[in-house]
N, C-alpha and C positions, 0 to 999 in steps of 0.2 A: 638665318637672317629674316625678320619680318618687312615682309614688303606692304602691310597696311598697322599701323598703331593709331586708334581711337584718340580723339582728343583729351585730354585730362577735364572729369569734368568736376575735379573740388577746387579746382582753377583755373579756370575758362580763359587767361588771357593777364602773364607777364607784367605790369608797367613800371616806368622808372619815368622821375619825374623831378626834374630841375628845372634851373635860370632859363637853359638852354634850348627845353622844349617846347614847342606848341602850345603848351597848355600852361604854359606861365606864359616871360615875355620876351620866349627866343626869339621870334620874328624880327620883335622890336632890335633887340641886340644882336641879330645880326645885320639891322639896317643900318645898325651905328657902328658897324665897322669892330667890334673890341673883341681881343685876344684873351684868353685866359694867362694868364702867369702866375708865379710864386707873388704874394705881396704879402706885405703884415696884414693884420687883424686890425679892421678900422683904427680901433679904442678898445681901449682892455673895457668890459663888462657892457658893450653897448649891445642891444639884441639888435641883428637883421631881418626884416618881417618880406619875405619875396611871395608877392601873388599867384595864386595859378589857379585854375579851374580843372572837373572832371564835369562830363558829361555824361556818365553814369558811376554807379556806388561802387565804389573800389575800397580794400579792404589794403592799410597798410600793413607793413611784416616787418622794415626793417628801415633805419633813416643812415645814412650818410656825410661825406663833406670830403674833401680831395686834400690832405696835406703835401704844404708846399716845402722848400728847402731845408727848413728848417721845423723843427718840434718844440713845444715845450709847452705849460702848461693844460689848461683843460676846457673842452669844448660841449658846448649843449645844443642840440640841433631837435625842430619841435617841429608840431603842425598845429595852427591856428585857426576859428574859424573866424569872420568878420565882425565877430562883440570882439574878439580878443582874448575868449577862452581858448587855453589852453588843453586840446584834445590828446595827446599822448608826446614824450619828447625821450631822449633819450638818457636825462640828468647828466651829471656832472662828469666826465669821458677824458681820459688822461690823452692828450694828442701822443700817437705811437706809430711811431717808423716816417721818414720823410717822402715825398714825393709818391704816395699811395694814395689811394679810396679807401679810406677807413668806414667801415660798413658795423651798425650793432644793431642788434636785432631790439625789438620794440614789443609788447605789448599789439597785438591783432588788433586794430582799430579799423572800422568800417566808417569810411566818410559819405555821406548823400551827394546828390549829383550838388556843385555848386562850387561856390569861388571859396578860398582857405589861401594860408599862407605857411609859406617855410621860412620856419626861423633858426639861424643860426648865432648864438653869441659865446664869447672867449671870456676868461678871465686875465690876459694875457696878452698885448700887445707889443709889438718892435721886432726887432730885428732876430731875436727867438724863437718866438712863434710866427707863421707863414700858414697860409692858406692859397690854394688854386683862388682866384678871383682875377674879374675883370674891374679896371680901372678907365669907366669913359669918361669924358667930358664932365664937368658937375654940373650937375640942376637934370642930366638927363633921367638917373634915376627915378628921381620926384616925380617926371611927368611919365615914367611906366608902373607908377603906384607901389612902390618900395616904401616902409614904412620903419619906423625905426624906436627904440625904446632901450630911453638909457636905465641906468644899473640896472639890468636885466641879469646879471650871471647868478643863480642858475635861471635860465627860464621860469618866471612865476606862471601861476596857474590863471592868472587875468592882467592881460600885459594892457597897458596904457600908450594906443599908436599915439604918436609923433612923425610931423612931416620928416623925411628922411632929405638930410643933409650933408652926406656922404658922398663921394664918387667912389664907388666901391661894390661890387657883387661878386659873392663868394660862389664857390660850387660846391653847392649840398644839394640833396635829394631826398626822393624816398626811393623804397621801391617795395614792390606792391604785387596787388593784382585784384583783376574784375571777381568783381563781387554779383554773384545773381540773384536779379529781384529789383524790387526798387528804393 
């Protein structure tokens, strides 16, 4: 049994990176009190645009999103930067098995230190398809910078924000890791 193992250095440091974390607008959502639970998918074909920042260059590997009670249809979950280009997503993703983290791997994308967003949109709304999300207040989203873009399925390559007019954030992610250098 090894009692010292070196730190790995082709990947200095893990991240995983959603609604929930710090570096989007956990704080904010857990000042506002909200639960995740099962709910539908907004609107069938609307993209979710959620904020978040790194404060150094981290290298994505794989994106995410948590299905809820129900499956059906297909989902596309991306990374944005603040024009609205579309920097890697995971195209068009049959929703498979219920109440999981459905995880696919991506395309090695290195982001620079700075603010991007996760988008997640459905082809697929109701009582069918289900996603983990949280359901606050409305108008709160808007003011934690959630941005939204209708017929968006699949994810286009230059999405066009719109103020977000939903009470609705899903649990997608990425997950990752530090990138060395700048």
């Amino acid at each position: 049994m090894l009692d010292f193992q070196p730190p790995m250095l082709s990947r200095p440091g893990e991240i995983t990176i959603t609604p929930w974390s710090q570096q989007s607008i956990g704080v904010e959502l857990a000042g506002a009190a909200v639960v995740a639970s099962s709910q539908n998918f907004v609107t069938a074909n609307l993209a979710v645009f959620i904020p978040f920042g790194v404060p150094e260059p981290v290298t994505v590997r794989s994106l995410w999103w948590s299905n809820g009670a129900a499956v059906a249809g297909n989902l596309d979950a991306g990374v944005y930067d603040t024009a609205g280009t579309r920097l890697v997503s995971t195209g068009t993703t049959g929703q498979l098995n219920t109440s999981v983290v459905q995880v696919v791997d991506v395309t090695d994308t290195t982001l620079a230190r700075g603010v991007y967003y996760l988008a997640l949109a459905s082809d697929t709304s109701g009582a069918t398809q289900k996603v983990l999300s949280a359901v606050p207040a409305a108008g709160i989203m808007q003011s934690f910078g959630l941005l939204q873009m209708a017929a968006a399925f699949v994810l286009p390559a230059s999405a066009t924000y719109a103020k977000y007019t939903s009470a609705f954030v899903p649990m997608v992610g990425l997950l990752g890791y530090r990138a060395v250098g700048p």
